[in-house]
C-alpha positions, -999 to +999 in steps of 0.1 A: -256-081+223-222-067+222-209-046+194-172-057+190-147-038+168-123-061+152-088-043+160-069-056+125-036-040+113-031-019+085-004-027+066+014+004+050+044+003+025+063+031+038+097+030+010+069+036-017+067+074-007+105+076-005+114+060-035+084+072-058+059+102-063+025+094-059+000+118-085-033+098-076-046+068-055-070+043-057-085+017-038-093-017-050-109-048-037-081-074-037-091-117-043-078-138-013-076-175-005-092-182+033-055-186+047-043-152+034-071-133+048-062-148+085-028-141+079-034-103+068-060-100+100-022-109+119-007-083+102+018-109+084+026-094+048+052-078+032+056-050+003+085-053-008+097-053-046+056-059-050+038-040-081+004-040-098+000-046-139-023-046-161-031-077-182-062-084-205-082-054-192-075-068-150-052-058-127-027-079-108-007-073-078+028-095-082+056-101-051+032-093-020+045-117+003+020-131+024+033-152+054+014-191+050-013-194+081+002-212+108-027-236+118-031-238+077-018-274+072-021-284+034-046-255+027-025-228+027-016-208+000+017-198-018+029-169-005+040-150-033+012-158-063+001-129-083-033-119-067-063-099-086-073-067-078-109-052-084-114-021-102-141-007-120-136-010-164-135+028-163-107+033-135-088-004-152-091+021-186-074+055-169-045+034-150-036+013-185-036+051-204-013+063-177+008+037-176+013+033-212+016+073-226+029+089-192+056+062-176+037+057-148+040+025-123+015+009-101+026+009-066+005-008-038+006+014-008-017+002+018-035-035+030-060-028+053-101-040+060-132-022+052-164-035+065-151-071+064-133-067+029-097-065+024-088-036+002-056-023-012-048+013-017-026+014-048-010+044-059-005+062-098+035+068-091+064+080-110+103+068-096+118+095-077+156+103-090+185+107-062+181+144-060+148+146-055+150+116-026+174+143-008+148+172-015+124+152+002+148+144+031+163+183+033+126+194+035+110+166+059+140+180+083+134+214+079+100+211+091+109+190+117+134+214+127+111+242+129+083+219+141+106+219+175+114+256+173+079+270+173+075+243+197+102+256+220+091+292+213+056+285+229+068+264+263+052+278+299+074+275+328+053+269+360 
């Protein structure tokens, strides 16, 4: 008996930590037609414009484009229909306090598969303004820059 490791992509959403700051994250279970779990095993999704709300104590994720299955024929599923995430009441409860009295935003940030279930790692985020995009940049450069330095600093000739 073999032990095989399925070898599926994550699937990260790498603009939502440029264009927002992320306070807290949480991970939810997220309902899937059979076609859109084969086509999130291929990697084939999309984050973009794609948010999470709150509606009648449930959370919904809205724009995740999910590319339809190839060998899907009539069965597949629309690749843009909101989708419902799984949280527990209490967590549903702090992310519809936050969002309501702080300004926050639901951002999904990851897709990926835990033990066989797809889960979504959706992030508590406020929008970052134009300055503080640069700060980000101007600092994410710095370290770079003195990422190579030290790096240079420490080099053995042989």
């Amino acid at each position: 008996m073999t032990d095989k490791k399925q070898n599926t992509p994550t699937i990260q959403n790498r603009k939502a930590y440029h264009d927002y700051q992320i306070d807290e994250t949480y991970e939810a279970g997220i309902v899937l037609q059979g076609t859109e779990v084969k086509s999130l095993r291929d990697g084939k999704a999309s984050f973009t414009d794609a948010f999470a709300f709150i509606q009648d104590e449930e959370v919904f994720l809205r724009e995740l484009y999910i590319k339809p299955y190839e060998q899907g024929s009539y069965y597949n599923h629309d690749p843009r229909r909101p989708r419902k995430l799984l949280l527990n009441k209490k967590e549903i409860r702090e992310l519809d306090r936050a969002v309501q009295q702080k300004g926050y935003t639901l951002i999904p940030l990851k897709i990926y598969f835990k033990a066989g279930y797809a889960k979504v790692l959706i992030g508590l985020a406020k929008g970052k303004k134009q300055f503080d995009k640069r700060d980000s940049i101007k600092e994410k450069d710095m370290k770079r820059q003195l990422d190579r330095n030290v790096k240079g600093s420490y080099k053995v000739n042989l």
